[in-house]
mmCIF file as gemmi writes it, N, C-alpha and C atoms, coordinates in Angstrom:
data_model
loop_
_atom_site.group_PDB
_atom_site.id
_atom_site.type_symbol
_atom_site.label_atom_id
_atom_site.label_alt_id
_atom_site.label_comp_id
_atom_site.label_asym_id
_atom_site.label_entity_id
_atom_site.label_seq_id
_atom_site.pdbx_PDB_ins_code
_atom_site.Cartn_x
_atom_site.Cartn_y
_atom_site.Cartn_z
_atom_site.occupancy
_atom_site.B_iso_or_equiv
_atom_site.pdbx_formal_charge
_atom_site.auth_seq_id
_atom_site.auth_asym_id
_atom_site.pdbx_PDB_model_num
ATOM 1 N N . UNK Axp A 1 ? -44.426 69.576 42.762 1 0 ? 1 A 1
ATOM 2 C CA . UNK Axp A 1 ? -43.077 69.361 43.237 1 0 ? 1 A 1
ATOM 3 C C . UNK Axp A 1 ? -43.111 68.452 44.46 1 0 ? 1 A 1
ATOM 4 N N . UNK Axp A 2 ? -41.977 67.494 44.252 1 0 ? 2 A 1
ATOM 5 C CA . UNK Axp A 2 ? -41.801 66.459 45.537 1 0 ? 2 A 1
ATOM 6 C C . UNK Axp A 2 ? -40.722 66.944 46.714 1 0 ? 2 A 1
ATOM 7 N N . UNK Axp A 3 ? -40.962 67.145 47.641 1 0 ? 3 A 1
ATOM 8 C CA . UNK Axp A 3 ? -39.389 67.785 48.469 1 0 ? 3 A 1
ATOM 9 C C . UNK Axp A 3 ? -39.213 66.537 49.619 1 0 ? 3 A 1
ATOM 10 N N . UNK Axp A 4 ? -38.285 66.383 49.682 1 0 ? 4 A 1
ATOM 11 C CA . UNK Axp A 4 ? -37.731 65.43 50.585 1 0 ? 4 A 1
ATOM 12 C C . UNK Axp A 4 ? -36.534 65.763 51.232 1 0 ? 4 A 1
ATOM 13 N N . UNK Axp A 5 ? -37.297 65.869 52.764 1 0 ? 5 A 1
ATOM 14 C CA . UNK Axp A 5 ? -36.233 66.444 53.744 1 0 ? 5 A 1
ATOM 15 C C . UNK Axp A 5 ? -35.222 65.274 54.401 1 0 ? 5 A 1
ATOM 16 N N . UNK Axp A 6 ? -34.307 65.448 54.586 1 0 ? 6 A 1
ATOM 17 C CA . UNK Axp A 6 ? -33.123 65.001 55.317 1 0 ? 6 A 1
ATOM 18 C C . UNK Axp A 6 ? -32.582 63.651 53.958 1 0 ? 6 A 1
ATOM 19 N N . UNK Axp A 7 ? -32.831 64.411 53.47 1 0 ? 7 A 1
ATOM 20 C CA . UNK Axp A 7 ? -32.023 63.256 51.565 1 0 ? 7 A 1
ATOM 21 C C . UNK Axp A 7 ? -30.956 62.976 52.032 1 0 ? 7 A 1
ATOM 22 N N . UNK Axp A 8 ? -29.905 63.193 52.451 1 0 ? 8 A 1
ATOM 23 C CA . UNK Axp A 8 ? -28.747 62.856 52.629 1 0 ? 8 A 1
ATOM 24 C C . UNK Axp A 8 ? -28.859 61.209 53.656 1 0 ? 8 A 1
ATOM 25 N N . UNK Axp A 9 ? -29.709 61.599 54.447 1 0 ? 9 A 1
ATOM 26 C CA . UNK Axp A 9 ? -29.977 59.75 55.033 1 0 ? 9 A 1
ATOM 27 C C . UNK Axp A 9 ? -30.342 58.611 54.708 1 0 ? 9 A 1
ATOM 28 N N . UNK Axp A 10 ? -30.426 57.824 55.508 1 0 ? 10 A 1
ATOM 29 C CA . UNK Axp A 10 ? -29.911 56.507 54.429 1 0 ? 10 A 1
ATOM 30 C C . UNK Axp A 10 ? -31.206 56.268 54.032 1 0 ? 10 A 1
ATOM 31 N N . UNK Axp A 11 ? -32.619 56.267 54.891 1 0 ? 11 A 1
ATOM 32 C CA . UNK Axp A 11 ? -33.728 56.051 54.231 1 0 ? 11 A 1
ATOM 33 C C . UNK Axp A 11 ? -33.913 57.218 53.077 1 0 ? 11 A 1
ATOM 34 N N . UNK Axp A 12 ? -33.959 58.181 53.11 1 0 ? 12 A 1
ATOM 35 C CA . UNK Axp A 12 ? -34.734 59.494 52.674 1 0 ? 12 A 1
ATOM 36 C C . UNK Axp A 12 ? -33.397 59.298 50.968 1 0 ? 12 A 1
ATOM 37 N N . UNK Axp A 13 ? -32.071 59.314 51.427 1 0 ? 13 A 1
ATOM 38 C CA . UNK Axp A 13 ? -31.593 59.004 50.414 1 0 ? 13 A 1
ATOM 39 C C . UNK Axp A 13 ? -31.862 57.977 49.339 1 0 ? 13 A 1
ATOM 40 N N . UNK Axp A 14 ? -32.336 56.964 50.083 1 0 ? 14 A 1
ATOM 41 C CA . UNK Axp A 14 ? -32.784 56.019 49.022 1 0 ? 14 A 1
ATOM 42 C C . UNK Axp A 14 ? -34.183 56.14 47.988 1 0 ? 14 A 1
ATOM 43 N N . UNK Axp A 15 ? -34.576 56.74 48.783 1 0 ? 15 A 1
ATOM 44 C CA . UNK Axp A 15 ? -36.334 57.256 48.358 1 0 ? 15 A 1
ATOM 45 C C . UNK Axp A 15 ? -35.765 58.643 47.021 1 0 ? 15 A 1
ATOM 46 N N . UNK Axp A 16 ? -35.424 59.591 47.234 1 0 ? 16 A 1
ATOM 47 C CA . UNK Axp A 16 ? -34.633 60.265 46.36 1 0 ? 16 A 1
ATOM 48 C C . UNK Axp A 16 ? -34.321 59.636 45.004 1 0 ? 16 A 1
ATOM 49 N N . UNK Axp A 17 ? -33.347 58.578 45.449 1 0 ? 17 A 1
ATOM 50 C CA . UNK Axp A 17 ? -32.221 57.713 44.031 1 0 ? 17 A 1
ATOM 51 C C . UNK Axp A 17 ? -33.954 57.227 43.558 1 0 ? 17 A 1
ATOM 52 N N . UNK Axp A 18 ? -34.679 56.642 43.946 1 0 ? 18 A 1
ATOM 53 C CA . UNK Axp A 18 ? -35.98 55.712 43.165 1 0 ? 18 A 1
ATOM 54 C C . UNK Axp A 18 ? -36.932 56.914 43.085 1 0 ? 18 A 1
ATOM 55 N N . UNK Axp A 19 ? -37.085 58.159 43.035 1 0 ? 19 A 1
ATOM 56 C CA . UNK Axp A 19 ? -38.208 58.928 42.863 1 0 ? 19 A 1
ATOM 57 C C . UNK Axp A 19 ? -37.451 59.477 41.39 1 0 ? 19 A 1
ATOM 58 N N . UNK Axp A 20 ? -36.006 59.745 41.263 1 0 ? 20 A 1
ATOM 59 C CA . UNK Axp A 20 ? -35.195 59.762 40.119 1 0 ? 20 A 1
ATOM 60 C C . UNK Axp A 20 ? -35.461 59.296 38.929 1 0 ? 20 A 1
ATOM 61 N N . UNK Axp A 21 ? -35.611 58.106 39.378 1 0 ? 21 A 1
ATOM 62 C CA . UNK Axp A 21 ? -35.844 57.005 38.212 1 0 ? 21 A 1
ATOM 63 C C . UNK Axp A 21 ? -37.056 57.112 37.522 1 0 ? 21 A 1
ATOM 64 N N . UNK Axp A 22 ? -38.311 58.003 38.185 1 0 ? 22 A 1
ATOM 65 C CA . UNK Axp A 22 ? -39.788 57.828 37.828 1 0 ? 22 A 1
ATOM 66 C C . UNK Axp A 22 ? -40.478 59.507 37.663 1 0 ? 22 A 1
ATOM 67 N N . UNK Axp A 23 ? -39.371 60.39 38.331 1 0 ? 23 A 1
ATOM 68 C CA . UNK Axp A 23 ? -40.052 61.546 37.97 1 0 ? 23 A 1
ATOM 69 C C . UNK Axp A 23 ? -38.982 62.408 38.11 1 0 ? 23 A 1
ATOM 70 N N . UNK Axp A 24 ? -39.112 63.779 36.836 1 0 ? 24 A 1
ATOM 71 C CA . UNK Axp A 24 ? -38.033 64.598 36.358 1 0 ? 24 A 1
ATOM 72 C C . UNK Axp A 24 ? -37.306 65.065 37.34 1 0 ? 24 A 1
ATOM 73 N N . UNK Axp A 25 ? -36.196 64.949 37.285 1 0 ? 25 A 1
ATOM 74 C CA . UNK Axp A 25 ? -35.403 65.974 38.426 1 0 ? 25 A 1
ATOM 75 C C . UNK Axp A 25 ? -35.418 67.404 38.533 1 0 ? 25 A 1
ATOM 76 N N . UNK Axp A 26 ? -36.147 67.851 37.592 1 0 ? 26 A 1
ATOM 77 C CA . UNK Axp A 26 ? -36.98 69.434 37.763 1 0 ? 26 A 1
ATOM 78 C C . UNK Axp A 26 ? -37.733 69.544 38.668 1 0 ? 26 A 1
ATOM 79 N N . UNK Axp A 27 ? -38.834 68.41 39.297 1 0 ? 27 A 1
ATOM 80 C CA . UNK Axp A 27 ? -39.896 68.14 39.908 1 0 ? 27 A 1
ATOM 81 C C . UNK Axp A 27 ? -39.228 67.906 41.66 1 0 ? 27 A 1
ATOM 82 N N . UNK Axp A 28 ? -38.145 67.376 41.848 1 0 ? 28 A 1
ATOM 83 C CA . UNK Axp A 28 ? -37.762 67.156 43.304 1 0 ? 28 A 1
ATOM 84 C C . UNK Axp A 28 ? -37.038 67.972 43.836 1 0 ? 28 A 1
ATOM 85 N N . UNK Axp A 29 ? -37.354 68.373 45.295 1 0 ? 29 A 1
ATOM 86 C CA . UNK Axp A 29 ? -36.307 69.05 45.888 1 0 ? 29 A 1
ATOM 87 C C . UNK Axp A 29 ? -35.699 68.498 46.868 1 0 ? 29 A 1
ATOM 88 N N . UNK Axp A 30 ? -34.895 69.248 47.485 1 0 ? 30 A 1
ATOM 89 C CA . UNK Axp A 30 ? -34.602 68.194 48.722 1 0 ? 30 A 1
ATOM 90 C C . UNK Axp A 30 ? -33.83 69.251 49.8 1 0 ? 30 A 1
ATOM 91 N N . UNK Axp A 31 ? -33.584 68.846 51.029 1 0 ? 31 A 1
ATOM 92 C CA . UNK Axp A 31 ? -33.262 69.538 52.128 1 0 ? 31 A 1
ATOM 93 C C . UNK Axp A 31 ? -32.467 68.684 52.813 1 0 ? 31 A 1
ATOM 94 N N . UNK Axp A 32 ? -31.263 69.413 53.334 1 0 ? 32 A 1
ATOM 95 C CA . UNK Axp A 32 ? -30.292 68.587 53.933 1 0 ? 32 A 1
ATOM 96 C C . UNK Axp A 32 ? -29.699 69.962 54.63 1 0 ? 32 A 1
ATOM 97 N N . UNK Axp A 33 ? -29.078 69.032 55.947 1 0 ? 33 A 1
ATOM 98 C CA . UNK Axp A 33 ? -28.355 70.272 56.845 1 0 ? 33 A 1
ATOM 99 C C . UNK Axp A 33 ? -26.98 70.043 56.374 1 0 ? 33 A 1
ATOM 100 N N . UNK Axp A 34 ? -26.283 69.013 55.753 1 0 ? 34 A 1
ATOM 101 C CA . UNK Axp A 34 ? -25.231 69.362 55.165 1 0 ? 34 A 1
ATOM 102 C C . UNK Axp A 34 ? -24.508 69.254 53.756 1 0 ? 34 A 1
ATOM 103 N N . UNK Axp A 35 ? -24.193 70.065 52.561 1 0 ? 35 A 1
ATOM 104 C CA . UNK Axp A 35 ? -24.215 70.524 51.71 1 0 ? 35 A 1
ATOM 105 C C . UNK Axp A 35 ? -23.386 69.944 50.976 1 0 ? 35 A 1
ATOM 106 N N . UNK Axp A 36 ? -22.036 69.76 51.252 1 0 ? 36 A 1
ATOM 107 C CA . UNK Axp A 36 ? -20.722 68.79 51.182 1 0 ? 36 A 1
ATOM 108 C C . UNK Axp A 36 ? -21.315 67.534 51.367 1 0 ? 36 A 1
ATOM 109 N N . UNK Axp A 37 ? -22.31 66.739 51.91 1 0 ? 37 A 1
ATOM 110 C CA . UNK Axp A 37 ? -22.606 65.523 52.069 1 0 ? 37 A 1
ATOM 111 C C . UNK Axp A 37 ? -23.494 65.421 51.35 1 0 ? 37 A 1
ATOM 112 N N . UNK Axp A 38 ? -24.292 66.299 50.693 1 0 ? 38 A 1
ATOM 113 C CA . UNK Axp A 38 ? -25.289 66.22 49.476 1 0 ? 38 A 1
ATOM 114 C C . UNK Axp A 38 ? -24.829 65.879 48.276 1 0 ? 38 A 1
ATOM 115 N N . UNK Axp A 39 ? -23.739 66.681 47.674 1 0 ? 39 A 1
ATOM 116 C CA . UNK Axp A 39 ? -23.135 66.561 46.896 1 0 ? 39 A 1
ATOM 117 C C . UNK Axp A 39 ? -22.382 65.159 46.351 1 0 ? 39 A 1
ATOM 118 N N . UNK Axp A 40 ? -21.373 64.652 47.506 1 0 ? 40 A 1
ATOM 119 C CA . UNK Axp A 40 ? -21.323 63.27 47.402 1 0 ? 40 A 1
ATOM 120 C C . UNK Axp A 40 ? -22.383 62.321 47.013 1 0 ? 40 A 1
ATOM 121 N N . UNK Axp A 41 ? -23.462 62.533 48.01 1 0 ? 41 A 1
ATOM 122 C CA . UNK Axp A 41 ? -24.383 61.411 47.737 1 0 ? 41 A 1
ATOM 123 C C . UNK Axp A 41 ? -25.286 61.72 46.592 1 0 ? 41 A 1
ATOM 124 N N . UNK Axp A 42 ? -25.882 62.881 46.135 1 0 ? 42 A 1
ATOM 125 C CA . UNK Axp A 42 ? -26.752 63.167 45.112 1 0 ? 42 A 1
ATOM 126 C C . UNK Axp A 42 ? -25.652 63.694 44.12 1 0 ? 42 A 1
C-alpha cells in the first residue's frame, strides 16, 4: 500500500491523480486534515 499524506495539496494532490493512473485504487491511501476538501478534489 502507497499512503500519501496531505493529498489534498497541490503537490501531494498531483502525485495522487498520476499514482491513479499506474496503480489500483485499492492500493492508495491518503490523509488529509480536511474531508470536504478531499472529496472535491479526489
Amino acid at each position: 500500500m502507497i499512503v500519501v499524506t496531505g493529498a489534498t495539496g497541490t503537490l501531494n494532490g498531483a502525485a495522487v491523480e498520476q499514482l491513479l493512473k499506474r496503480v489500483p485504487a485499492e492500493r492508495i491511501g491518503v490523509s488529509v486534515r480536511d474531508v470536504a476538501k478531499a472529496h472535491a478534489r479526489l
